[in-house]
N, C-alpha and C positions, 0 to 999 in steps of 0.2 A: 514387548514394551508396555510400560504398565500406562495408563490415561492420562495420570497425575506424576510429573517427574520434580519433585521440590529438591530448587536445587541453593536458590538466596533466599532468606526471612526479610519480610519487606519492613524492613527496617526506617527506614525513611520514609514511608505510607503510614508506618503507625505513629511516627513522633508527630508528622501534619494532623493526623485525624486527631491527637493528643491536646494538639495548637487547636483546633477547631476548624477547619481548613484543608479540603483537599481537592485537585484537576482531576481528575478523570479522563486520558485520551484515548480514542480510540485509533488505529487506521488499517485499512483492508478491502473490500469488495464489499460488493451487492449483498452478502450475506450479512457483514456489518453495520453497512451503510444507516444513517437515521431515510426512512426511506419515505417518513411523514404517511406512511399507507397501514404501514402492518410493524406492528412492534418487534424489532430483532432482537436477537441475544445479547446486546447491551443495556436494554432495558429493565428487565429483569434482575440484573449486574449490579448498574447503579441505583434501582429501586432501594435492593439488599444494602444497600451503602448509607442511604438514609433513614432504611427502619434500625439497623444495627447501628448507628451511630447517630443518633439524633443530634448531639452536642454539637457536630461539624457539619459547615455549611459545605455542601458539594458541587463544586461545577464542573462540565460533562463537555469535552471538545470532539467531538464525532466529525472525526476529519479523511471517513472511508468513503470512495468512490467508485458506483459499480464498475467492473468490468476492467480495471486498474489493477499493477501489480506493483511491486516492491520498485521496480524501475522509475517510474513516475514517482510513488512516495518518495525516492532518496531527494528527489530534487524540492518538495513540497514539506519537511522535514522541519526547516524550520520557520517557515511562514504559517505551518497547520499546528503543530507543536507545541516548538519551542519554544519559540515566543509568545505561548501562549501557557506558558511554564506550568506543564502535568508532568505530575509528583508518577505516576502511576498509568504505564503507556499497554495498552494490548496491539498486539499484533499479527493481522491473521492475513498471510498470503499464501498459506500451504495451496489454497484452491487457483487462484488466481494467476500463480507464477507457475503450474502444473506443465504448460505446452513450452514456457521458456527454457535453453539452453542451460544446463547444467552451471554453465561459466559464468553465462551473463547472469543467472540468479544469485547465486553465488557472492558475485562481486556486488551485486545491488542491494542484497540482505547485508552482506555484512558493511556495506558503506552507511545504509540505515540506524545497524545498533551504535554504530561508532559516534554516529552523528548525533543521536539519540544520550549515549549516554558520556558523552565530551565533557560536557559543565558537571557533571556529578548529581546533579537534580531530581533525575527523571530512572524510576525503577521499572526494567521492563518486564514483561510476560508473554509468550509464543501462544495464541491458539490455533489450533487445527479442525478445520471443517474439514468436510468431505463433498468429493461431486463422484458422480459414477466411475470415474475414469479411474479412480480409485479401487475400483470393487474388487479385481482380480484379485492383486495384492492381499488385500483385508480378509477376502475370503480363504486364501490358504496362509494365513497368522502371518505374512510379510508386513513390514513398515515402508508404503507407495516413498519414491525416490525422495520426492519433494520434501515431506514430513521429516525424511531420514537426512537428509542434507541441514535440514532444521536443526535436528539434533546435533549434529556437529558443531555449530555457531552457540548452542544451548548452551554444550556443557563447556566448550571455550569460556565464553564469555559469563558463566555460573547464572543463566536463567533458568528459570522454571517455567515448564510447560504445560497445558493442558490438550489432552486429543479429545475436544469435544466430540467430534465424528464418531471414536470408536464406542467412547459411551450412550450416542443415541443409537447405535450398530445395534450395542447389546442388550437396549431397552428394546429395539425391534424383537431380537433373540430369544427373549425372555418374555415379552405377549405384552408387555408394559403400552405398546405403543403401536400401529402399522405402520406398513411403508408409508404409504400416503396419507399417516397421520403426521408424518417425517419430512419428507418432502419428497412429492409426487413425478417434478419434474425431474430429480435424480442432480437437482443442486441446492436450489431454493428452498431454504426450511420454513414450513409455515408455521403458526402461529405456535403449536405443540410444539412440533421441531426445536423452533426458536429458544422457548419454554425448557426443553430438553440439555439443547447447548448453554443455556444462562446456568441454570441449576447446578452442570458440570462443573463451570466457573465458581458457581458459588461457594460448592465445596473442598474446589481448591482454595477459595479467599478463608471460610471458617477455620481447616488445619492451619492456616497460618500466622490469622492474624489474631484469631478469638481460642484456640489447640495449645495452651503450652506454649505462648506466643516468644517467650524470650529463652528457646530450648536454641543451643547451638546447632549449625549443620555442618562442623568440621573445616576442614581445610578449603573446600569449596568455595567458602563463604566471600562475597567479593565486597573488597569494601570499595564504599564509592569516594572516599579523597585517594586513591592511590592510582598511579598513572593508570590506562587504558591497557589490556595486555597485547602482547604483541599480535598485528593481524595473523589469520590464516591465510590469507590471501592479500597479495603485497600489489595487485591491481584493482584493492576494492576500490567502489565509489565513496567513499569518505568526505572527499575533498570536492564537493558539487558548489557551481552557482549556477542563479539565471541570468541573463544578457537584457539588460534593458532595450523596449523598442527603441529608445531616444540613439540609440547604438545602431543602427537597419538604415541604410539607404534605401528610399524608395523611388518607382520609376512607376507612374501611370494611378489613378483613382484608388487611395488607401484609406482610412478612414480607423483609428481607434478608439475603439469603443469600451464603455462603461462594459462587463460581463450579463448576462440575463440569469434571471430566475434557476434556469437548468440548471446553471454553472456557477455554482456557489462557491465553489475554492480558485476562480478566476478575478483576478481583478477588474483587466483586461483584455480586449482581445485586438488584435492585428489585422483587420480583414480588407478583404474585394472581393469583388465577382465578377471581377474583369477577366476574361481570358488574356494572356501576355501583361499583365501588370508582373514586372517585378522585384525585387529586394534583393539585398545582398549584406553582408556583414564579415567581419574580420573577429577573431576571438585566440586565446592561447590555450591550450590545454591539450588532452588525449581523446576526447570524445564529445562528439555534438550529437543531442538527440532534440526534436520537436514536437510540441504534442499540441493539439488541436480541440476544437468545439465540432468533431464530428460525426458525418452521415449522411443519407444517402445523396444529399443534396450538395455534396464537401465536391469540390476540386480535387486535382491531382494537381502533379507538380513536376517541373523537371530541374534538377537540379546539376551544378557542378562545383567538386569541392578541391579547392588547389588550381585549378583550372585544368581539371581533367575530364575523363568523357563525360559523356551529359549521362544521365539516370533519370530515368521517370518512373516514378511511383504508380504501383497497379493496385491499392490495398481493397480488400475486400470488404463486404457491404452486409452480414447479416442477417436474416431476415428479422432478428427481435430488433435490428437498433432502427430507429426511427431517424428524420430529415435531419437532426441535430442530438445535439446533448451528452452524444459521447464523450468523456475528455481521454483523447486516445496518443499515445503515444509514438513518435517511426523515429526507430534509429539509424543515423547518415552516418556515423561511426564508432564504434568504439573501443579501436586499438590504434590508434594514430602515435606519431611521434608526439612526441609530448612537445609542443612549441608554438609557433604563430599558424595560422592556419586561416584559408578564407573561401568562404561560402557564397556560391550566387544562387538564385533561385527563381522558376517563373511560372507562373499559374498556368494550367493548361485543364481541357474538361474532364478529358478521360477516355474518351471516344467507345464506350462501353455501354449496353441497355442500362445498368444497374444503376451508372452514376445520370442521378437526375438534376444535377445542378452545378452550382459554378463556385458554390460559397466555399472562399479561403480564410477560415476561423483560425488563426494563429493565437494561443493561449500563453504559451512558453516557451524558449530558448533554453535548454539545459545545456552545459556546460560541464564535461567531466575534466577537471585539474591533472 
């Protein structure tokens, strides 16, 4: 598989920057993320966007959140976005959606581009990082599952890809670069790293947009007024909303709150710290998922959905994540009959060393249609 797969001419990125005018979005992980520390590979990116294009003003929506995968973005899709109209979306979850189920990625990626590219507005691009877990694979010339399931959704939906990972592989390869001038902890790219993945990007942007820029690419080519092609997968998440709190019954000391500093993509949040405080709510659709302000300080929960057995949540505690700031994801289901459906819910500690606290940080209600 070659690094650079050109599969759309960004057509509608070059009429904006034409206009003077173009969004920038990003979304994906920690590798993404604006991390305010250390400049990522979208820096780099969009720098390239304003020295080559002086005449166009640029703005830059960096709506990546570590430790987050495609599943959380479907439902963040269009409050990080859309409505935030980029002409020009990257997309990096190769690393991030690695430990998730084939299926559930699957359905959550392609509920993403659908979502993404609905209005016609928004031209997308795949990139691919790398974390160790990758290595096998890459070391004997395989494409790791994730990347390759990528590709399927790629060349359905005529995106273009770039595998930045494999090009900083081959700068290791070739003495351009070390491990640990790469990324030492075998995820996180440091500053060369970063450096390494932008510059990938960059020249995927030059053959396309500055190369010969109005050369055809065949039958491929997708135009964006013409319907959506038919899904691969006829259980994607396409069809997401979120559940307003104003919708949640509650029972005992709840309190919503403005979101803090950590949690920039929350408006929101839902809390207590009451042990036995609890909620409940009613919703239609095939799948509820809930994602959180958490850590090590977070609550557990027990829940029952239809009024069947009870379930309590055991999730585990990391040593990198800290008391807070996680915005993490637990899915309660997501194959359900498609119809009325009702959720109760009640705080509980954990009864475990690891969880040090009682805080129920409720960020979001996802809703799968």
């Amino acid at each position: 598989m070659e690094i650079i797969q050109l599969r759309n001419r960004l057509t509608q990125v070059r009429n904006k920057l034409r206009s003077g005018q173009l969004t920038l979005g990003f979304i994906g992980g920690s590798i993404t993320a604006d991390s305010g520390v250390m400049a990522n590979w979208p820096e780099p990116v969009a720098r390239w966007f304003v020295e080559t294009f002086p005449q166009a003003r640029i703005t830059v929506e960096n709506a990546a959140i570590g430790a987050t995968g495609s599943d959380l973005a479907v439902f963040r899709a269009e409050r990080d976005l859309i409505n935030h109209q980029c002409d020009l979306i990257f997309i990096e979850f190769a690393v991030n959606d690695y430990l998730t189920p084939s299926e559930q990625r699957m359905r959550a990626r392609e509920g993403l581009i659908r979502k993404l590219l609905a209005d016609g507005r928004s031209e997308l691009l795949f990139i691919y990082t790398y974390s160790q877990r990758m290595y096998e694979d890459m070391s004997q010339g395989k494409v790791p599952a994730s990347i390759a399931e990528f590709e399927e959704l790629a060349e359905h939906y005529s995106i273009s890809t770039v595998w930045v990972g494999l090009y900083a592989w081959q700068e290791v390869k070739r003495g351009r670069m070390t491990w640990d001038e790469w990324l030492p902890d075998g995820l996180h790219p440091t500053h060369r790293g970063s450096l390494s993945y932008g510059q990938c990007v960059i020249d995927y942007l030059t053959k396309d947009l500055l190369v010969a820029p109005e050369a055809a690419l065949g039958d491929g080519k997708r135009d964006s007024s013409a319907p959506l092609a038919a899904p691969l997968n006829s259980n994607h998440w396409g069809d997401v909303h979120t559940l307003s709190f104003d919708e949640v019954q509650l029972e005992g000391p709840w309190l919503i709150r403005r979101a803090t500093a950590h949690m920039p993509r929350v408006d929101q949040i839902l809390c207590t710290s009451a042990i036995g405080a609890k909620l409940s709510f009613s919703f239609t659709g095939k799948g509820l998922a809930l994602a959180f302000d958490y850590g090590k300080k977070s609550a557990e929960f027990t829940y029952r959905l239809d009024g069947g057995s009870p379930i309590t949540t055991c999730r585990d505690r990391p040593n990198w994540c800290g008391d807070s700031g996680w915005f993490r994801i637990y899915w309660i289901a997501d194959d359900l009959e498609d119809g009325p459906h009702h959720m109760e819910l009640e705080v509980v500690h954990g009864n475990r060393e690891e969880c040090t606290g009682t805080n129920f940080h409720l960020g979001l209600i996802g809703i799968v249609k």
